[in-house]
C-alpha positions as CSV (number, residue, x, y, z in Angstrom):
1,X,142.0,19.3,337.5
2,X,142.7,21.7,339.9
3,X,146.2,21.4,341.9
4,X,146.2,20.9,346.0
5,X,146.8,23.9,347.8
6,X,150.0,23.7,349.8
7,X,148.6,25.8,352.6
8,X,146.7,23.9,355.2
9,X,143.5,24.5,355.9
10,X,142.2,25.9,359.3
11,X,139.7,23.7,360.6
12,X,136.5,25.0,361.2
13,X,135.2,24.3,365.1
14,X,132.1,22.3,365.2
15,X,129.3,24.4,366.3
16,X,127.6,22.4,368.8
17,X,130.5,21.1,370.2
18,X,131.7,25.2,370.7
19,X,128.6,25.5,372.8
20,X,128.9,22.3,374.8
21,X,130.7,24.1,377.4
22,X,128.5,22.9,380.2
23,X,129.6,19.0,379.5
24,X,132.7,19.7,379.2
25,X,132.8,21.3,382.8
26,X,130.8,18.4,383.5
27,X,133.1,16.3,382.8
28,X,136.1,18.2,384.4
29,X,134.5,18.0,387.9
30,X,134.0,14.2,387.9
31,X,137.8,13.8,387.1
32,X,138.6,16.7,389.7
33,X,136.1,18.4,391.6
34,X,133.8,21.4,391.9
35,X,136.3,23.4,393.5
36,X,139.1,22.3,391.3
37,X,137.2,23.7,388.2
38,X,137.5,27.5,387.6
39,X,136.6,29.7,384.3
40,X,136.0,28.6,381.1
41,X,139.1,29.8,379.0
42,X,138.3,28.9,375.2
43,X,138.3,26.3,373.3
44,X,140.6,24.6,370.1
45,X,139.3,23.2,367.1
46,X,141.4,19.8,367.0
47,X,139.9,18.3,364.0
48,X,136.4,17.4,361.7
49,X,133.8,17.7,364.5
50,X,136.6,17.6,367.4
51,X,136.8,20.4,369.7
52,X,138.8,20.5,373.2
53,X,137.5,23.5,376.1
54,X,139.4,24.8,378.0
55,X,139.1,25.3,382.0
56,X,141.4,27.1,384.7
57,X,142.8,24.7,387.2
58,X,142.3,25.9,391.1
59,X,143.9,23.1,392.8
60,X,147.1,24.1,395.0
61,X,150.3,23.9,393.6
62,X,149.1,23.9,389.6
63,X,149.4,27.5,388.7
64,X,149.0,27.6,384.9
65,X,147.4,24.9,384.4
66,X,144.6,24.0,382.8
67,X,141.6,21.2,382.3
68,X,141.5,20.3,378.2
69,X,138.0,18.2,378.3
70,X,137.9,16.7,374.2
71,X,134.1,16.4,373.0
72,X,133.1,15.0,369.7
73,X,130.0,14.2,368.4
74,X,129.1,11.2,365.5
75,X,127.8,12.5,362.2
76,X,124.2,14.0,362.3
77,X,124.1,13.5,365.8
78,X,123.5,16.4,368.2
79,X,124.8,14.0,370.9
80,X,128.2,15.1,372.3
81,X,130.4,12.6,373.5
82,X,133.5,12.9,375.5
83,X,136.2,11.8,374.2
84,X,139.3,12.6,376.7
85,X,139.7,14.9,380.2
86,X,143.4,15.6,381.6
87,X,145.3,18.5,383.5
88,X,147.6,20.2,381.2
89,X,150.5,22.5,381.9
90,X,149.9,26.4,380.0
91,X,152.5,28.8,378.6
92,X,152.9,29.8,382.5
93,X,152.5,27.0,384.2
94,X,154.8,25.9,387.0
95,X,156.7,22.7,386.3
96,X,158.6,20.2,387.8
97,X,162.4,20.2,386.3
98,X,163.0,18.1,383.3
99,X,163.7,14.8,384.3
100,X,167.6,13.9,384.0
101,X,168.3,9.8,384.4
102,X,170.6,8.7,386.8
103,X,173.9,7.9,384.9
104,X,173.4,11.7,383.5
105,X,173.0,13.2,387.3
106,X,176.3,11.3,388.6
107,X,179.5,13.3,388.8
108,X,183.1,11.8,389.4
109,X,183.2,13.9,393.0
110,X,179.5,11.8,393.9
111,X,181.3,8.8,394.2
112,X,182.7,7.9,398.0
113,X,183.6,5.5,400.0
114,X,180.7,2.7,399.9
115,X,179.3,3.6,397.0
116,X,177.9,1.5,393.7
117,X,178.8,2.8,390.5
118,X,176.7,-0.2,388.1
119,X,177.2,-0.7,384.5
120,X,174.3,-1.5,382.4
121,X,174.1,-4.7,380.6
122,X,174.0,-2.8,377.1
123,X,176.9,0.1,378.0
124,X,178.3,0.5,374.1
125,X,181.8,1.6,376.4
126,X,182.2,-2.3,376.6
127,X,182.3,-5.4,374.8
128,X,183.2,-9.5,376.2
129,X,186.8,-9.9,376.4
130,X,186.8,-13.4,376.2
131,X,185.7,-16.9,376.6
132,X,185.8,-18.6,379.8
133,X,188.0,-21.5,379.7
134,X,188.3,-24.6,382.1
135,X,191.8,-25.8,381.6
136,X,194.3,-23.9,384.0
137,X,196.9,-23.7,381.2
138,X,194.9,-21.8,379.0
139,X,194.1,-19.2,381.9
140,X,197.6,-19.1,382.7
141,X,198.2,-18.3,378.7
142,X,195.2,-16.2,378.5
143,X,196.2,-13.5,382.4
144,X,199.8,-13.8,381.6
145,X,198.9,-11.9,377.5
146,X,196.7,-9.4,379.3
147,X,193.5,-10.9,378.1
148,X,192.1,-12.3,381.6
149,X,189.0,-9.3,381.8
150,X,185.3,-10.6,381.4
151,X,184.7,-7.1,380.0
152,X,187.3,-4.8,378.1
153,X,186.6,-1.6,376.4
154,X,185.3,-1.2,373.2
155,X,186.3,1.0,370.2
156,X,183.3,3.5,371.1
157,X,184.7,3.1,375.2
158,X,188.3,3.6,373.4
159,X,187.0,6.8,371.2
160,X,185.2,8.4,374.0
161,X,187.7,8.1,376.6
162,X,190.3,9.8,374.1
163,X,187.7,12.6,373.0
164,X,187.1,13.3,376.8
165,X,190.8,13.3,377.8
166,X,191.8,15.3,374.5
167,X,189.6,18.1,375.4
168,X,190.2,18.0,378.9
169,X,192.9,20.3,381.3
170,X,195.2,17.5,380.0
171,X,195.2,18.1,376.5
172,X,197.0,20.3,373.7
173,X,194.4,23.1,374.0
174,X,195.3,24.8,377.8
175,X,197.0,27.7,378.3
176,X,200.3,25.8,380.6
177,X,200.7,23.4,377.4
178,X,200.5,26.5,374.7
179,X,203.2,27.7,377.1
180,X,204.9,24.6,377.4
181,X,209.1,24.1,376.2
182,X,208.5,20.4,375.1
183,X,205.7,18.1,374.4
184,X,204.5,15.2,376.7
185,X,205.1,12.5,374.2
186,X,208.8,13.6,373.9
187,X,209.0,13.9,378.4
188,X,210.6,10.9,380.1
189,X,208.3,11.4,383.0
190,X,205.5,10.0,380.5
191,X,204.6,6.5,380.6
192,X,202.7,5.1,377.7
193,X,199.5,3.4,378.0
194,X,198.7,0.3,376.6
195,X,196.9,-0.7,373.6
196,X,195.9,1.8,370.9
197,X,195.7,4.7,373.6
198,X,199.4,4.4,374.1
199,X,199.9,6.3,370.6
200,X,198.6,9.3,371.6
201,X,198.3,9.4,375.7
202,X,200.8,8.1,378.7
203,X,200.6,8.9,382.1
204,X,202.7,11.7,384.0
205,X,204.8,10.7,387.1
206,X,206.7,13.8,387.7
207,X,205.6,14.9,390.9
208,X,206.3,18.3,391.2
209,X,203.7,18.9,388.0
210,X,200.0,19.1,388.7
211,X,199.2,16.4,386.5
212,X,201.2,13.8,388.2
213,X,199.3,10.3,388.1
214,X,196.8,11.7,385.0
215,X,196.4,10.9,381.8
216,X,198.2,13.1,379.4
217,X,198.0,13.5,376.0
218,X,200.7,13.3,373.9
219,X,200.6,17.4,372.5
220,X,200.4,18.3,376.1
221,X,203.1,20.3,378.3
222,X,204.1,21.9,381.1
223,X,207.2,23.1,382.5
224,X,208.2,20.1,384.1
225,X,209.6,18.7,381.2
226,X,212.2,16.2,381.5
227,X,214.4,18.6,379.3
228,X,214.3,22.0,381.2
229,X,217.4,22.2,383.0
230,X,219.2,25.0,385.0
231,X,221.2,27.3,383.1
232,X,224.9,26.3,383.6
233,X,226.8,28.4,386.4
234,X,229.5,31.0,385.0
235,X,233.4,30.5,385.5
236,X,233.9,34.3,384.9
237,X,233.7,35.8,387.9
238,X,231.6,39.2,388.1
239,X,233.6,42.8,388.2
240,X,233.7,44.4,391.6
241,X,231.7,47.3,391.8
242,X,233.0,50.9,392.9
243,X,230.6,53.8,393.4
244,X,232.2,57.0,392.4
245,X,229.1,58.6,392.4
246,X,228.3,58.9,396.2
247,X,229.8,59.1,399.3
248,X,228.9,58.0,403.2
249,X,229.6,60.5,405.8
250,X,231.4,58.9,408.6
251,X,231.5,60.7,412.1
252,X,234.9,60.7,413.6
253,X,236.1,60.2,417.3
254,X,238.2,63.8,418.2
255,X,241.4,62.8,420.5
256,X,241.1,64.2,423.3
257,X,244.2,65.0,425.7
């Protein structure tokens, strides 16, 4: 037994379906129209007795594209059938941009006054946080531990939001907190979050510091540390100075009489 080749094999293009370059056109100008249907610009050999011609589109506003018309025909059949006609972009065609959905497009700055930010129904960023519950008591019970959201985050929301905010101008990694004397999880202008974020991120309420009201992490810094403090002033007071290198020429009044 001879073993399979592991090259592919070319398929051969089906000689009367090659020279059935009239139906093909045909059937290009019934989808489009006579005047949308330019030169014929080859064909492809898409499989056993499967071949797909090629026409230049001349409709406005399609540069580069192309009519691919798929005829077949049925085993010992002259008779060609076709199988498929659609407008297809070529290597230079001119395309529309790829298409970005909505919650991809948004930016933080694209949200104003008015606006409507929804979450979908399946965001992985959020999971229930708990069950409703009639008695008044148990609300009471369930608001005064924290736990009185429909919706919290969950530990992908969690991840992300530290990923984002670790990598971010509020992280270990700029230049100001490379620079910085003192860490933010050592500054008493950081307040800690709650929950598991706390132990790496608070948020910064000095306001002299850029980042006042952000999120900070922990390795962050700045200058505004709650540590820096002025140098204390000096009791020795400094030498007078006397310049016996230079003099001042002083004009002088002559008495007179």
């Amino acid at each position: 037994m001879t073993p399979a080749s592991p090259r592919t094999r070319s398929v051969k293009a089906d000689s009367v379906l090659v020279k059935a370059v009239e139906d093909a056109r045909a059937a290009a100008v019934d989808v489009g129209s006579e005047d949308a249907v330019g030169a014929h610009l080859g064909h492809d050999a898409e499989g056993e007795r499967v071949v797909t011609h090629y026409f230049a589109c001349e409709l406005a506003g399609y540069v580069g594209w192309r009519w691919a018309v798929t005829v077949t025909r049925a085993s010992r059949s002259k008779l060609v059938t076709v199988s498929e006609c659609v407008l297809l972009p070529g290597a230079d065609a001119v395309l529309a941009p790829a298409w970005v959905p909505w919650d991809e497009r948004v930016k933080p700055e694209d949200l104003g006054p008015g606006d409507l930010l929804p979450v979908a129904d399946d965001d992985y960023r959020l999971e229930p946080g708990y069950a409703l519950a009639e008695e008044q008591d148990v609300l009471d019970v369930v608001q005064e531990l924290g736990l009185g959201h429909e919706w919290v985050l969950s530990r992908e929301g969690r991840d992300d939001s530290a990923q984002r905010w670790f990598e971010g101008d509020t992280g270990p990694h700029t230049d100001i907190a490379k620079a910085a004397p003192g860490r933010c999880g050592s500054c008493g202008f950081s307040v800690l979050l709650a929950g598991t974020l706390g132990h790496a991120y608070g948020v910064c309420t000095n306001e002299r510091t850029p980042f006042d009201g952000k999120v900070v992490s922990h390795a962050h810094g700045c200058g505004g540390h709650s540590d820096v403090r002025l140098p204390a002033p000096s009791e020795d007071a400094a030498e007078p100075v006397v310049d016996t290198l230079s003099y001042e020429l002083v004009p002088m009044e002559l008495d007179t009489p």
